[in-house]
C-alpha positions in Angstrom: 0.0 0.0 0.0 1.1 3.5 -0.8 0.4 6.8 -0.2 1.5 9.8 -3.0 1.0 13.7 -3.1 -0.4 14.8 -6.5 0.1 18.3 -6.3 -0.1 19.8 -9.9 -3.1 21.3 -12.0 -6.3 20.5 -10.4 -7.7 19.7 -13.9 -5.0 16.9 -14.6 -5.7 15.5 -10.9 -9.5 15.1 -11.8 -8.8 13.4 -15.1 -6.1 11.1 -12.9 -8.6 10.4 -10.9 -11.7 9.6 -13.5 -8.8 7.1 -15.6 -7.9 5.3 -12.4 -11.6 4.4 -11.6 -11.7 2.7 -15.1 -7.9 1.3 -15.6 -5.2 -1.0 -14.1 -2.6 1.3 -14.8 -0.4 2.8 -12.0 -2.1 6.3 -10.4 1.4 7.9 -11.0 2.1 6.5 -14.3 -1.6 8.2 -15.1 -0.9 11.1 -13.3 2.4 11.7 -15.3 0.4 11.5 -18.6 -1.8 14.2 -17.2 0.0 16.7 -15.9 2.2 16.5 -19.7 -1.2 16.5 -21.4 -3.5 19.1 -20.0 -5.6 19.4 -23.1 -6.2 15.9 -22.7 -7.1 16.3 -19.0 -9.3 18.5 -20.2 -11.4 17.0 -22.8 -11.7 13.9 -20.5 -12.9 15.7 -17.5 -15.2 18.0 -19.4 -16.8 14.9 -20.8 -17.7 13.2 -17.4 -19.2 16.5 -16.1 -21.5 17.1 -18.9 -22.8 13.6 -18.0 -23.8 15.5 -14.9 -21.1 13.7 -12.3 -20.1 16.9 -10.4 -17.2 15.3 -8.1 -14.3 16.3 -10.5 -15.2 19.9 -10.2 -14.1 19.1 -6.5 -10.3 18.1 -6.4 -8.0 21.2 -5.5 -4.1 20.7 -5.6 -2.3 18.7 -3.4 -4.7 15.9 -3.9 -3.7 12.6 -2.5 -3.9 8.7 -3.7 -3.8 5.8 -2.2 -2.4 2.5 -3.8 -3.5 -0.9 -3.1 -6.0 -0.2 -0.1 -8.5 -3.2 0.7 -11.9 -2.5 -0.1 -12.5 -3.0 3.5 -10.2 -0.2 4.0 -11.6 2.2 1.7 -15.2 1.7 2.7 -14.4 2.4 6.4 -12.3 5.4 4.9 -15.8 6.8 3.0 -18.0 6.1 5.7 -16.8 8.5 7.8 -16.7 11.5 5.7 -20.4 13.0 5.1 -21.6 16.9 6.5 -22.5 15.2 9.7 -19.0 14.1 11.3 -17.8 17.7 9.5 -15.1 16.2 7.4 -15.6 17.4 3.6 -13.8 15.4 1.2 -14.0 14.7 -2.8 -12.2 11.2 -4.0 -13.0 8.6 -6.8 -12.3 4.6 -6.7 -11.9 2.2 -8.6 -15.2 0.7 -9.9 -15.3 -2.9 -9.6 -18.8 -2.7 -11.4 -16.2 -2.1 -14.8 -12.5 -2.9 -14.1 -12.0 -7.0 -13.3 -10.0 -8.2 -10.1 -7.0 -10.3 -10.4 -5.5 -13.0 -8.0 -3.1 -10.8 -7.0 -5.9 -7.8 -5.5 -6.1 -10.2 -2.9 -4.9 -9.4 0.4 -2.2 -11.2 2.0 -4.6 -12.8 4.8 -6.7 -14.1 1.9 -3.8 -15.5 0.5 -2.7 -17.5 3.7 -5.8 -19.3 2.8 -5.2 -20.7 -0.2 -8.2 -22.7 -0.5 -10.9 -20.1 0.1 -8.8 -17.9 -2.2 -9.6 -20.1 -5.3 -13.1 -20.2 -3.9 -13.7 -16.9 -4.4 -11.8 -16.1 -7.2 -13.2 -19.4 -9.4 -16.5 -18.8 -9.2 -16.3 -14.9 -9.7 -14.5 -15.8 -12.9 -17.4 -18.5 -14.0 -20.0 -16.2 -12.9 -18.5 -13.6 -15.4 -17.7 -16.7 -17.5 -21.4 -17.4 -17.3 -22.9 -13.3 -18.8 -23.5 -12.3 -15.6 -22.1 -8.7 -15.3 -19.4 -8.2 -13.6 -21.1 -5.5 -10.8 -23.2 -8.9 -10.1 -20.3 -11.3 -9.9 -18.2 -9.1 -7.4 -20.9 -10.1 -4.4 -18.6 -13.1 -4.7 -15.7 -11.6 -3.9 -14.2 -10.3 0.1 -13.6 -6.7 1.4 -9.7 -8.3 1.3 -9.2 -7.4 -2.4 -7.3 -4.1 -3.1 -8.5 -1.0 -4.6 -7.3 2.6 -4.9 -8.6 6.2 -4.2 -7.9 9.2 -5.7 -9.0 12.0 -3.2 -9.0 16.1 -2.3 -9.4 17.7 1.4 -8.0 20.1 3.2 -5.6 19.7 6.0 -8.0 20.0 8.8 -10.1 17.2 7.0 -7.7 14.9 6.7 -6.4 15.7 10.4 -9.3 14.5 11.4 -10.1 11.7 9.3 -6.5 10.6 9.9 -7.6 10.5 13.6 -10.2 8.1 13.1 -8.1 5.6 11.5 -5.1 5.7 13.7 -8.0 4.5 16.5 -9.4 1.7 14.8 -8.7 -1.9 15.3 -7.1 -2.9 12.1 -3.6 -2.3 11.5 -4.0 -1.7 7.7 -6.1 1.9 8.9 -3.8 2.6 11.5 -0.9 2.7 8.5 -3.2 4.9 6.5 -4.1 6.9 9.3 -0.2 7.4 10.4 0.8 8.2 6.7 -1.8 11.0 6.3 -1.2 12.4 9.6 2.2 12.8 8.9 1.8 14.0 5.1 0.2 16.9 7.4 2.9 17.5 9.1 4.9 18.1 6.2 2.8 20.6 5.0 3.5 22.6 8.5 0.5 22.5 10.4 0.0 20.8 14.1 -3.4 20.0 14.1 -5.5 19.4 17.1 -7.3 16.5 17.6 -10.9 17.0 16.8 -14.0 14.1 17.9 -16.3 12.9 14.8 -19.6 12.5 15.7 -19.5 9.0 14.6 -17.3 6.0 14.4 -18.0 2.8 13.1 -17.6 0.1 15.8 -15.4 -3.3 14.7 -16.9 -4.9 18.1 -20.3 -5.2 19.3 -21.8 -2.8 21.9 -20.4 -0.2 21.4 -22.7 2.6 20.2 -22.9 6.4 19.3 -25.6 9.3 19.8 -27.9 9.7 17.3 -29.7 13.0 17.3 -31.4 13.8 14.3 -34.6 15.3 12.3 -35.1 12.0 10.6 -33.7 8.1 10.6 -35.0 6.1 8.2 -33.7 2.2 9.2 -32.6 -0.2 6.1 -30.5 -3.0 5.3 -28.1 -4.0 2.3 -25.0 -5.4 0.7 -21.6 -3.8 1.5 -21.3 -3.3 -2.1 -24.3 -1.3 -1.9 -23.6 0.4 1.2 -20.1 1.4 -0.5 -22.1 3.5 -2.7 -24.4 4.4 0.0 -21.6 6.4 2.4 -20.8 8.4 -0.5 -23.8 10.7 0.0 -21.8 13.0 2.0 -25.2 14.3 3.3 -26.1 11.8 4.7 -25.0 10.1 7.9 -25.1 6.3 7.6 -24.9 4.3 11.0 -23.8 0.9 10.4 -23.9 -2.4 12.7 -20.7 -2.9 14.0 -18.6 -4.9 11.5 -18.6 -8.0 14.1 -22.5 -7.7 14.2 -22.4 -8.1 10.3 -20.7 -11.2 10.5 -22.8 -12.4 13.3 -26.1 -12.1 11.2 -24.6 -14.0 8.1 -27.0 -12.8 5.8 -26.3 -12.5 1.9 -27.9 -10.6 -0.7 -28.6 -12.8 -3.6 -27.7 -10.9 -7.3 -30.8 -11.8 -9.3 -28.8 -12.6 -12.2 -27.5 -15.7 -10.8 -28.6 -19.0 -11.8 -29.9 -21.7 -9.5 -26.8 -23.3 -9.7 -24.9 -19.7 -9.1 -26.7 -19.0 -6.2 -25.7 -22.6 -4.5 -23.0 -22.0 -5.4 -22.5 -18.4 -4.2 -23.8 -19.6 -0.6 -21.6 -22.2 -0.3 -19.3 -19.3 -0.4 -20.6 -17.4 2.3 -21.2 -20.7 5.2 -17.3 -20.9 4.2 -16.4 -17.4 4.6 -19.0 -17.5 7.7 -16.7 -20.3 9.4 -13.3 -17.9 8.7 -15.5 -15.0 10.2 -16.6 -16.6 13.4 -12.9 -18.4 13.7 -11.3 -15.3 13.8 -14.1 -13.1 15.8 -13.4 -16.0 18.8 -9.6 -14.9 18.7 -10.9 -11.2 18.7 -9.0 -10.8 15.6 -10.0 -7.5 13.6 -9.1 -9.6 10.1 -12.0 -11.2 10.0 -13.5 -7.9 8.0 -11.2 -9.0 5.1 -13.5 -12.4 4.7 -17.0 -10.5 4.4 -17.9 -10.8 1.3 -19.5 -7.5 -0.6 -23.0 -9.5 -0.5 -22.8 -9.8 3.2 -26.0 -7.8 4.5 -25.4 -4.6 7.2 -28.0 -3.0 9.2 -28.0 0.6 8.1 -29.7 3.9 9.5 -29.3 6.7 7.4 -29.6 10.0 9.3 -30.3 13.4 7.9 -31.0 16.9 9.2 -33.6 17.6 6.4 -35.4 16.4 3.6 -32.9 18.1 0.9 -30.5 15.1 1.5 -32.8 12.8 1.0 -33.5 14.4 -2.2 -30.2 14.4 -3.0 -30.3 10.7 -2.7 -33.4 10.3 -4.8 -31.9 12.5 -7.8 -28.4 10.6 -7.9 -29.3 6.7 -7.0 -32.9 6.3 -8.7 -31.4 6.3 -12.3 -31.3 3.6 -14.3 -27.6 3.7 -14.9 -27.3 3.1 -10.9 -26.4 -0.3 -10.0 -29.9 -1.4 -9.0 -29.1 -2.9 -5.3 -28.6 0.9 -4.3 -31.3 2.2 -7.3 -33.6 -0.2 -4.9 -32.8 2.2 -1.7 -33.0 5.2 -4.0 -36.8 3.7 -5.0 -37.8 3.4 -1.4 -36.5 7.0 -0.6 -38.5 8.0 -3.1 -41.5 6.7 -2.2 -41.3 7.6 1.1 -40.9 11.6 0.1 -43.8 10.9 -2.1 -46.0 9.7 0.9 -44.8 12.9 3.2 -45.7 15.5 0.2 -42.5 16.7 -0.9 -42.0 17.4 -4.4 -39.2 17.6 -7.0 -38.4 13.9 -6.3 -36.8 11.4 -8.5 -33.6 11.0 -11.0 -32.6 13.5 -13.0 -34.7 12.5 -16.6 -37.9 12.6 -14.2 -36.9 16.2 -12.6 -35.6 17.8 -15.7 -37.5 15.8 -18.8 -33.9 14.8 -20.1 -31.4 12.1 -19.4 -27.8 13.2 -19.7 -26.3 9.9 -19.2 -23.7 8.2 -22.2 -24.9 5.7 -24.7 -24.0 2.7 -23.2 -25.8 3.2 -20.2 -28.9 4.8 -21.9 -29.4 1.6 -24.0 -29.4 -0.3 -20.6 -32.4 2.4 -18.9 -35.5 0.4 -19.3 -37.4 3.7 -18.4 -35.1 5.6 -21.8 -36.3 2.4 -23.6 -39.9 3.5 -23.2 -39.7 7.1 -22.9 -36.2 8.4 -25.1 -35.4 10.5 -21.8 -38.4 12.2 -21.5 -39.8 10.3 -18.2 -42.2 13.1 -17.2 -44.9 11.5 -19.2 -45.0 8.4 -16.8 -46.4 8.9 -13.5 -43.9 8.2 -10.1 -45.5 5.0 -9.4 -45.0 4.3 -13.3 -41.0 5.1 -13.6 -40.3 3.0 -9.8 -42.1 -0.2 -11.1 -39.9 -0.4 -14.2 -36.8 1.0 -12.2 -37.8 -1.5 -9.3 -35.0 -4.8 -9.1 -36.2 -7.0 -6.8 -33.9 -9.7 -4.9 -33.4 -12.0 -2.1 -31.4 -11.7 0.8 -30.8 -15.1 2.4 -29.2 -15.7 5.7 -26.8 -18.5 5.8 
């Protein structure tokens, strides 16, 4: 894992970042390219924006990136930064609904078991192997597979973020925490320690104040919930990680076959048995065996209805994977019920739908309409937005 400074043009840093959420190539090897090619930083940041993804209007200069984080590592790293705890920060990942894993993502506890290793990897391979797309066949795969993040704060921010880490169970954050805090320190300043209204508990009983205008309770797959922490206006408490294992419960992809999904919950009882093995030795490693279908109890908190709004505009699209377009649907409907108005995505707020090609030709609601959604009624769009699925405890 590593930890590099990209201090240059903000617009090269933004188009660093949207390549490396797409690519296998090395962040400073992009990042090089960039900052020789601004033109080409450029055209390729302008391009994602008018597709209406405002987060690379947000990186300033120094940036950071960080190299071959576990996705265990990187969701605890999101989950903490949202309006609530006041800790503003703008970062892309990797999407491992586009770029495929390789054996050697996996994290060196998942490689000291050798066997579950080819488990996991096999059957995410024949699931891909098999059509199903590959945002569906990651569910097979643990939090103890590497990613990256590109992201932009400002010292205080990452002072304080860098705090949480260092006091978390898992060595792994500790590092990141340490190398942040000290990247800091470079910079000049001598921060003072400041508490975060939240922090998400490894162990159970261990709890923090909730004091809010609304909590809305829900449940979901940590590959959702990755997506879910990113609504920075939103608060999400989560189950502690141990009471995630505990519950064992799986969201089920409703692209698998029968024989996938036997399959994919043979999985779990296995990673289930490493789980529980290592919660008896109080070992914080077991978080690198849940698998991204393993279910979490979520309540999202917000101080108003706006940011629940915010959610309904980004996640009820029909480019969204539909595990969070689900918890975007049931937002919506709930704002519907209470009265509110100017609810929905984008095409059903604005009559348009600004979203590339590709993922227009998958929209079953641009199928029908050609972007212009406002002739359907709410009830109308959710029901062919709606992606039902099981979740199965094992």
């Amino acid at each position: 894992m590593e930890i590099y400074m990209l201090d240059g043009p903000p617009i090269a840093i933004s188009a660093t970042a949207i390549e490396a959420s797409r690519s296998k190539e090395p962040i400073l090897k992009i990042w090089e390219k960039y900052k020789k090619n601004i033109e080409e930083a450029k055209t390729l940041t302008n391009k994602v924006i008018s597709f209406g993804h405002k987060i690379p209007e947000e990186f300033t200069s120094p940036s950071y990136a960080i190299e071959r984080l576990t996705r265990l590592a990187a969701l605890y790293f999101w989950a903490h930064i949202n309006i609530q705890n006041l800790i503003y920060c703008a970062g892309i990942e990797t999407s491992l609904r586009h770029v495929k894993i390789e054996k050697d993502q996996f994290c060196e506890e998942i490689k000291n078991r050798p066997e579950f290793l080819e488990s996991t990897f096999q059957l995410y391979q024949s699931a891909i192997a098999q059509g199903v797309p590959i945002e569906d066949a990651r569910y097979f795969l643990p939090e103890g597979i590497s990613t990256r993040i590109v992201f932009s704060s400002s010292p205080r921010y990452i002072g304080k973020l860098s705090e949480i880490l260092k006091s978390s169970q898992l060595p792994e954050l500790q590092k990141i925490g340490n190398i942040l805090a000290n990247k800091i320190k470079e910079l000049g300043y001598i921060l003072e320690p400041e508490k975060p209204k939240y922090v998400w508990h490894f162990w159970e009983g261990l709890s923090d104040t909730e004091s809010s205008e609304k909590i809305i309770e829900t449940k979901g797959s940590l590959s959702m919930l990755a997506q879910l922490v990113r609504q920075r206006q939103l608060l999400c408490h989560v189950g502690s990680l141990e009471d995630i294992a505990s519950r064992a419960e799986f969201v089920v992809p409703p692209s698998f076959s029968k024989e996938l999904k036997e399959e994919y919950l043979g999985l779990a009882k296995k990673a289930v048995e490493i789980q529980k093995e290592l919660l008896r030795e109080k070992n914080p490693e077991f978080t690198y065996f849940l698998l991204l279908g393993q279910v979490a109890n979520i309540k999202i908190e917000t101080l108003n209805m706006d940011a629940l709004k915010e959610l309904s505009y980004a996640r009820c699209c029909g480019a969204s994977q539909w595990e969070i377009r689900q918890q975007g649907l049931a937002i919506t409907n709930y704002l519907s019920e209470v009265g509110q108005k100017e609810i929905g995505p984008r095409c059903y707020r604005e009559n348009i739908c600004k979203e590339p090609g590709e993922a227009k030709n998958q929209c079953p609601v641009f199928k029908k309409t050609k972007g212009h959604s406002r002739q359907l009624s709410l009830k109308e769009l959710s029901e062919l937005l709606s992606t039902p699925y099981e979740i199965i405890k094992v």
